[in-house]
C-alpha positions, -999 to +999 in steps of 0.1 A: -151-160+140-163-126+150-141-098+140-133-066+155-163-073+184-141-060+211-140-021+205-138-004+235-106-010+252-105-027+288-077+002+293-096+029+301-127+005+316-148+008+286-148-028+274-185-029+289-185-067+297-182-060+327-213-037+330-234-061+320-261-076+343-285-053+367-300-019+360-277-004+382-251-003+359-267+000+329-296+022+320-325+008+310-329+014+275-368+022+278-359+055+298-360+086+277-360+086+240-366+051+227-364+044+188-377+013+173-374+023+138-350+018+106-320+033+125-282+030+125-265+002+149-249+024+176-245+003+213-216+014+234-229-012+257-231-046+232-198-032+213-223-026+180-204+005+163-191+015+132-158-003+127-136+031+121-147+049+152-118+067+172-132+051+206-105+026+199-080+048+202-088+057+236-058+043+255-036+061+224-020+091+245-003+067+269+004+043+246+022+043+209-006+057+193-014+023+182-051+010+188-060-012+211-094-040+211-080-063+234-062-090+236-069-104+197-088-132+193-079-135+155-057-124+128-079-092+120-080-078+154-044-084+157-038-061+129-065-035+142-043-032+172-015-024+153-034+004+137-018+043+143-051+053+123-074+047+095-074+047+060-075+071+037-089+054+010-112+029+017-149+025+016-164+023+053-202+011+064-225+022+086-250-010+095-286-003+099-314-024+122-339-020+087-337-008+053-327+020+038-342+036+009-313+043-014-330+074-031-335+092+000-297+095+001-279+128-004-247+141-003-233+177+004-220+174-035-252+159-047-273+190-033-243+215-045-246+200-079-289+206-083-298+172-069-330+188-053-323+173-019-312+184+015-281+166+025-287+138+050-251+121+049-218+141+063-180+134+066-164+166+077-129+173+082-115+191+119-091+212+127-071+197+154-042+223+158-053+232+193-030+217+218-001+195+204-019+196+175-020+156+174-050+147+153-059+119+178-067+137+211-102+152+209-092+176+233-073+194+201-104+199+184-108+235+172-136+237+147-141+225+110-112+230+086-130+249+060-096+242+039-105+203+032-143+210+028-136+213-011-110+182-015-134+159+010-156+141-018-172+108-012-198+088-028-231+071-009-250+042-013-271+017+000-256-019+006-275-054+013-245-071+039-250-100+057-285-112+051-302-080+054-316-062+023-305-022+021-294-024+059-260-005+049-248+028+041-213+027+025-193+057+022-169+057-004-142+088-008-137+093-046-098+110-037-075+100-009-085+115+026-059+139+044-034+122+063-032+129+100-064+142+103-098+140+123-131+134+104-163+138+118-191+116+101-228+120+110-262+111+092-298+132+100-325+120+099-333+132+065-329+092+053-357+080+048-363+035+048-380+015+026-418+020+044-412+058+041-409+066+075-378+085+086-351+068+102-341+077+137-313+072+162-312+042+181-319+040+220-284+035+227-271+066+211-303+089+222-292+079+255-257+091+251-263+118+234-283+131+259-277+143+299-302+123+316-306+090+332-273+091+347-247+064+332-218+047+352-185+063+348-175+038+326-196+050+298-191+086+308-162+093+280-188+081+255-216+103+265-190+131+263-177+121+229-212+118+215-224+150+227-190+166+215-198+151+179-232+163+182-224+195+190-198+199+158-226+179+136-251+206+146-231+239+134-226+222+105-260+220+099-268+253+113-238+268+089-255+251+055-285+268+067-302+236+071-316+242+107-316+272+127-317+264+165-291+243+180-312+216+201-336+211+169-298+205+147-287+180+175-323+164+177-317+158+139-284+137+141-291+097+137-255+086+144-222+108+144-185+098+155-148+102+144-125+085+127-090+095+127-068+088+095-030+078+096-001+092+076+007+063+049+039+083+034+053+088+070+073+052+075+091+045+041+098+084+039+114+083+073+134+049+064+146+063+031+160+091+049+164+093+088+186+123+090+159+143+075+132+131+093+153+135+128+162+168+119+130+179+112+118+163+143+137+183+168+135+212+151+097+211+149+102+204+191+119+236+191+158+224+188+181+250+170+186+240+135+219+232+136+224+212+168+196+199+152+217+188+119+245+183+139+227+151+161+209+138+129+242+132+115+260+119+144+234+087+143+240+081+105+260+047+117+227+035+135+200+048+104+183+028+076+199+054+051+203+041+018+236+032+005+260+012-019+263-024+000+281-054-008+278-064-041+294-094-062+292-102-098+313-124-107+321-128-150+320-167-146+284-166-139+274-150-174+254-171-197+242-157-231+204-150-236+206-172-267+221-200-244+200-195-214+167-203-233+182-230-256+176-208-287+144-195-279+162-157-279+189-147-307+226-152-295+251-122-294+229-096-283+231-096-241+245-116-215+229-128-177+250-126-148+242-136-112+261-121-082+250-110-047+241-078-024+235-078+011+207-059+022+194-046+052+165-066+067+140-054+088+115-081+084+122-114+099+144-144+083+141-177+095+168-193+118+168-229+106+147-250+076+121-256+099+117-224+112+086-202+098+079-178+125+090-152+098+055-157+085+040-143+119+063-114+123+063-076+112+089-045+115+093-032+151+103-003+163+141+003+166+149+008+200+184+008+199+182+044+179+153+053+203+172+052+235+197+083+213+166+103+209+153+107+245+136+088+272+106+071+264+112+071+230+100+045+209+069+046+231+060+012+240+020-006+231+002-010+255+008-053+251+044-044+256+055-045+216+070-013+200+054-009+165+065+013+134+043+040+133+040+076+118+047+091+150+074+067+152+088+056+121+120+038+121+121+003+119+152-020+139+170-039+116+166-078+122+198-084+101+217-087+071+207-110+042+221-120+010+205-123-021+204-128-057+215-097-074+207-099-113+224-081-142+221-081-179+248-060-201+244-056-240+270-069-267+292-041-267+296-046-305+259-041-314+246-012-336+208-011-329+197+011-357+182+034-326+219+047-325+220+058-360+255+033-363+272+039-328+275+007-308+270-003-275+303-001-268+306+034-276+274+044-255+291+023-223+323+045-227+309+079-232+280+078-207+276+042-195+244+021-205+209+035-195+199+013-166+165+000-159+155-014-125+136-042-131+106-050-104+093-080-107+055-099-103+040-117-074+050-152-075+072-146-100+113-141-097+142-120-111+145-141-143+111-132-153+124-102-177+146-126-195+126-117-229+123-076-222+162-080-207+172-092-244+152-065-257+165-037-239+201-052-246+194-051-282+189-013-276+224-007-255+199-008-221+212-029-190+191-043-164+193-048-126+171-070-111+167-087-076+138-108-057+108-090-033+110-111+000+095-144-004+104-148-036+136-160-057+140-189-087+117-218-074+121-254-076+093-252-108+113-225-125+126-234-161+157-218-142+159-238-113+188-255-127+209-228-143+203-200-121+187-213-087+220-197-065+214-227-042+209-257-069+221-251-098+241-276-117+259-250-138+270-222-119+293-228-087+277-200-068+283-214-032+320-213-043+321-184-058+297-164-036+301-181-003+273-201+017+253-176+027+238-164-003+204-180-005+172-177-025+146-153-006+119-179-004+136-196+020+126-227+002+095-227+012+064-231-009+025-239-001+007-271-003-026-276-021-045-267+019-027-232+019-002-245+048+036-234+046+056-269+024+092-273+016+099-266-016+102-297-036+134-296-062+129-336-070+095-336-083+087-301-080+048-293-089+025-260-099+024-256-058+066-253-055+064-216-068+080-182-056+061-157-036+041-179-020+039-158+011+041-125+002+003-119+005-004-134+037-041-134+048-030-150+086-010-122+092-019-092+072+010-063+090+034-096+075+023-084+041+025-047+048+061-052+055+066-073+029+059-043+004+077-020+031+106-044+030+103-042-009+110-007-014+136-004+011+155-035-007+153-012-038+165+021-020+192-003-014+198-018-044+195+021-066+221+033-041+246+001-050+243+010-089+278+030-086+293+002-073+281-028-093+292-002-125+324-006-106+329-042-109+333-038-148+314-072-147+322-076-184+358-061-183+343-030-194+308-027-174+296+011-171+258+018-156+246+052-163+236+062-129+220+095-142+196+077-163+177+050-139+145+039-150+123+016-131+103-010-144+076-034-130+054-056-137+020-065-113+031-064-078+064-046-093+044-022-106+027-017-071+061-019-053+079-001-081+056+028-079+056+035-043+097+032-048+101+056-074+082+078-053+100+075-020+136+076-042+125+110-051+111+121-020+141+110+000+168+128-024+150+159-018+148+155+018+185+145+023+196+171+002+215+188+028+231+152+041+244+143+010+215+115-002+233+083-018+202+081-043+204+081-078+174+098-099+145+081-113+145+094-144+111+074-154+087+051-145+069+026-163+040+003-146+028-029-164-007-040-153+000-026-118-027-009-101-037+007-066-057+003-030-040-036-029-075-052-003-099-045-029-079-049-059-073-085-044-109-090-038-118-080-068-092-100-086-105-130-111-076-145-099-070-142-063-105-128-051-119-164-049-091-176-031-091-150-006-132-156+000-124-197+002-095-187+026-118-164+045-151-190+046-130-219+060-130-204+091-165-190+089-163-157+072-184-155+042-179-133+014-217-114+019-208-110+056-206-081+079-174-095+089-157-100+052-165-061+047-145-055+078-115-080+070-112-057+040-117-023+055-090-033+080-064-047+054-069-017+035-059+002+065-029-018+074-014-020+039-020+016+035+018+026+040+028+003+010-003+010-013+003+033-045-032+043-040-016+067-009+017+074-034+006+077-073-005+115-068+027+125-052+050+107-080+029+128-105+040+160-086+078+151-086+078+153-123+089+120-129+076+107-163+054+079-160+040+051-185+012+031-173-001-005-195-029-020-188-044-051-206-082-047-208-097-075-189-068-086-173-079-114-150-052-111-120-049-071-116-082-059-120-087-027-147-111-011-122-150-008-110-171+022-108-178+010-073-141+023-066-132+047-079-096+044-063-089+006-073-066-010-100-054+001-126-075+026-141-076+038-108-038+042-103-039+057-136-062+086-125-043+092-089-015+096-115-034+120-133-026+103-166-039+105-199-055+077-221-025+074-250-035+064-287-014+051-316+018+076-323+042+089-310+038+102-272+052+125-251+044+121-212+075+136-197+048+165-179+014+143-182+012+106-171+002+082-201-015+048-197-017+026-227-049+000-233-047-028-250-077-049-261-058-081-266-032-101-252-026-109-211-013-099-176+020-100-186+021-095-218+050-072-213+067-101-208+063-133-224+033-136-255-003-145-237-036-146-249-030-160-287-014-123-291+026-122-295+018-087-314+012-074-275+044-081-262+068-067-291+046-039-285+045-031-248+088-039-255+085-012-281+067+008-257+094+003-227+124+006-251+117+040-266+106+054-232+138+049-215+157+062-252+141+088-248+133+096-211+095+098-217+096+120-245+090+101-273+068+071-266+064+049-299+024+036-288+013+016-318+046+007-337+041-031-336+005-035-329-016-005-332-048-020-339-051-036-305-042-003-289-075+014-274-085+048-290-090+077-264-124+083-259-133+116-285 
């Protein structure tokens, strides 16, 4: 399988197939200047480029914006032409023909910081405000903006990929790239290779970057955007005082393009809250602010907005803690009750038992709302699709589905000693119970914060809980037959729900060859799990919406808080709506993150609509972590199955091609990833808790290889602090919390030989939300397996 080999699109003629054959339509490559040195692979002619180049973006302004390879010949080019731009986080490679000699490398940082060196290696940020200012069009190119220079830092370093030995040079960026925006990468021939010779451009790219021989038109839009990058690359150099005539600054340029990055926020801000996002759409086209206002509210029936749905709790279905576990929690202290919501779906559900299409499908643009904006508007791919992008961000619903909704309630008549003697009951009916949204782990379910649920209710805290897609109580759960809302042998919940409430697996699981099973409730096995699906390496914009889905389904669920305190589920039920804290665990953490984010985002932004959000008031991430492709790869636990999954059908893991599967998932998951959220929860003032188990095996801690990934890495695009033992206050700083024993989740159940871990990540949770962040009790049951700071 050869990913990503198609790059220039047949479109606009460029997919140079077609050229190939006689010298009259291709140069021959001795003319002019020939290189035959170490130099970077750069042929227009045999598609040999660097995988993020903007030439794949060629056919974008008559298009969606989307890219476009081709009609895909895989799962990975699929999601390249799905695409609206680049990441702003991952690593990216430039291939060599030779070897590179890692200490000739140097950075603009390395030589600002006394490295000695001349820098050799470039990624430069433009200004693209000329024209309509879309960062795509070349033609909006205006000169460098001097404003990133400072906030554009990356790392360098030689790689050995695919066989070769140093034949790579891997850009890394140490902080999130701008959204939206152009950047311009070049290398000079300052690199030096292993024999000590320089390196040099290759023929190919001498040829374009030059006037003569003549090319056929086809390539002419290359030759033009080679000598325009040239041309940029070249004041640059002449601006660091590093040359001093033009031609000799353009002579010195190995390889130089552009990569354009997308706008990761843009989708789930948009979603969260449409009438802002219209309005400030037509006002930035020039409409008058209020008609403006006036047409963003007139399409609220046709939006995504958030808002209280239909929700059912019914008091039959509530089972005491102590009764739900046959002992294994005290009696008395909480009860579980199962109901239903309906949620918005914008992600596909299958038809029938048989039908798994869903698994092959992704959000598309809503065209029904698109047709009220103006003609031509979504703007239609150039396959025919519509695809959610930033330029178009709202998403058609598919339809409506209902779900598990999950809700524990305290015994009214406890007095945690936390109260100083007031009951539960007496914190319900003065300000209703502090409510934590509970956010689950992949291939895990609802019923997973059983243990912290009867922690928190032994503190007067209630919890809400529902399913990500793909997930729900699975035929292997402990649960299955108490709480499964489709088997259970307890609980009449077809009766008292109706038929259409369903588990969100669908019921389907994963045999032991990674193929889509029905979920066996007989005889059900380790392989008849939840969340099979949810990462889905055949269809990788599938997963992105899955974590898109996600948030939206707790938008949902946060805006339905008033009404499921309505239901007085327990006679007396009251939720604290001004006192929401979410919780999550792995993936929840991930998802929870980016939701707590967008909640806050989207209140501010619907101010002026009325926004039917409640507050987070606090976030707490257990063993989450950030930039989700190389956190997987990296992962003890689902790296090597990703690599098995990858080499079955012939991509090895020290390939060219696996470094491109990962640079591409990266990109495509980008609008779901913390790593492109965490610094803007930090700026909302939202006081956030971070654990991390040291070692932990699924979510990796992190790698000084990237700098961005897992969870020391979310932790530092949270700007948090390292807590130690005492008490803590994060409610302006971030904390993270490391533990040296114990496992993944910990937080929830005792791992590792260490039940001292979990009563103290509970202690950790339960005084947080007491106490809104300000008084973190680190240490209280197990200090000596919390990490000390670093002096």
């Amino acid at each position: 399988m050869h990913i990503y080999k198609k790059v220039l699109p047949a479109a606009v003629a460029m997919a140079l197939a077609a050229c190939g054959g006689g010298s009259d339509t291709v140069p021959d490559q001795s003319e002019g200047a020939t290189y035959l040195g170490t130099h970077p692979r750069f042929d227009p002619i045999t598609s040999d480029l660097p995988l993020n180049t903007d030439l794949i973006f060629a056919a974008a302004a008559t298009s969606d914006g989307t890219a476009n390879v081709g009609v895909p010949e895989n799962a990975i080019e699929a999601a390249v032409n799905k695409l609206d731009g680049f990441s702003v986080s991952a690593y990216f490679d430039i291939a060599f023909e030779g070897s590179i000699d890692a200490a000739s490398l140097c950075t603009p940082i390395q030589a600002a910081m006394g490295a000695g060196c001349a820098p050799n290696i470039f990624l430069v940020p433009l200004d693209t405000s000329g024209g309509d200012g879309d960062a795509l069009n070349p033609d909006n190119i205006v000169g460098i903006n001097a404003s990133l220079m400072a906030t554009t830092a990356f790392t360098a370093s030689v790689e050995s990929v695919g066989g070769g030995s140093n034949n790579t040079l891997r850009i890394t960026p140490v902080a999130p790239l701008q959204a939206k925006t152009k950047y311009l990468v070049f290398l000079t021939e300052g690199l030096m290779d292993t024999s000590g010779d320089q390196v040099g451009g290759s023929a190919s790219y001498r040829i374009m970057g030059a006037n003569e021989p003549a090319l056929p038109a086809t390539l002419a839009p290359v030759r033009a955007a080679v000598q325009g990058w040239e041309t940029i690359a070249a004041g640059v150099l002449m601006g660091a005082g590093l040359h001093t005539d033009m031609d000799e600054a353009k002579d010195s340029v190995v390889i130089s393009y552009t990569f354009t990055t997308t706008d990761p926020l843009a989708p789930l801000v948009a979603m969260a809250a449409p009438r802002a996002a219209i309005y400030q759409s037509q006002v930035d086209a020039g409409a008058d602010p209020s008609a403006a206002a006036a047409n963003a509210a007139a399409l609220e029936p046709v939006l995504s907005t958030p808002k209280a749905r239909t929700v059912a709790v019914n008091a039959a279905t509530g089972i005491d803690f102590g009764t739900l576990t046959q002992g294994a929690l005290a009696a008395d202290v909480g009860t579980l009750y199962t109901g239903a919501i309906d949620l918005p779906y914008y992600q596909k559900a299958p038809a029938s038992a048989a039908d798994l299409s869903y698994l092959q499908t992704d959000w598309s643009a809503d065209q029904v709302l698109g047709s009220q904006l103006g003609n031509g508007i979504p703007p239609m791919d150039v396959d025919g699709t519509y695809n959610v992008t930033y330029r178009y961000p709202f998403a058609a619903k598919t339809g409506d589905e209902t779900v598990p909704l999950q809700v524990t309630l305290p015994n009214p008549a406890a007095t945690p000693a936390e109260l100083g003697g007031a009951s539960c009951a007496q914190v319900r009916d003065n300000t209703g119970y502090p409510t934590v949204i509970y956010v689950h782990g992949i291939t895990s379910d609802r019923t997973s914060v059983m243990a912290l649920g009867h922690t928190l209710a032994s503190k007067c805290i209630a919890t809400v809980a529902i399913d990500l897609p793909v997930h729900g109580v699975p035929a292997n759960s402990a649960f299955a037959a108490a709480l499964n809302v489709e088997n259970s042998q307890l609980i009449p919940f077809q009766t008292l729900y109706g038929d259409g409430l369903h588990e969100r697996h669908f019921n389907v699981a994963q045999d032991a060859s990674g193929n889509p099973a029905a979920m066996n409730f007989a005889n059900p096995t380790a392989l008849d799990g939840s969340g099979a699906w949810f990462i889905n390496l055949a269809d990788l914009t599938n997963t992105r919406d899955n974590l898109r889905q996600s948030v939206m389904d707790l938008l949902n669920l946060n805006a339905s808080l008033e009404a499921i305190s309505a239901l007085d589920i327990d006679g007396n039920g009251s939720l604290n709506t001004d006192n929401v804290t979410v919780v999550g665990v792995s993936l929840g953490s991930i998802v929870g993150s980016v939701f707590s984010t967008v909640n806050q985002i989207a209140m501010s932004n619907d101010a002026s609509f009325g926004s039917n959000l409640n507050p987070v008031v606090g976030f707490v991430g257990s063993a989450g972590g950030s930039q989700l492709a190389h956190l997987l790869n990296t992962s003890p636990t689902f790296g090597p199955r990703i690599q098995a999954g990858l080499a079955a059908n012939g991509v090895e893991s020290t390939s060219e091609d696996y470094q491109r599967f990962l640079y591409v998932a990266q990109s495509t998951m980008a609008s779901g990833d913390p790593v492109n959220f965490a610094s803007t929860l930090d700026s909302l003032n939202v006081p956030v808790l971070l654990q991390q188990i040291n070692g932990d095996t699924v979510v990796p801690n992190g790698d000084p290889a990237l700098p961005l990934m897992g969870t020391e890495g979310l932790a530092s695009l949270a700007g948090a602090n390292q807590l130690g033992a005492g008490a803590a206050n994060v409610t302006s700083t971030p904390g993270i919390v490391k533990m040296t024993a114990g496992g993944h989740a910990s937080l929830l159940t005792p791992s590792g030989g260490a039940p001292q871990v979990t009563a103290e990540l509970q202690a950790q949770v339960v005084s947080f939300v007491l106490s809104n962040g300000a008084q973190v009790a680190v240490g209280s049951q197990a200090a000596a397996d919390v990490e000390a700071p670093a002096p």
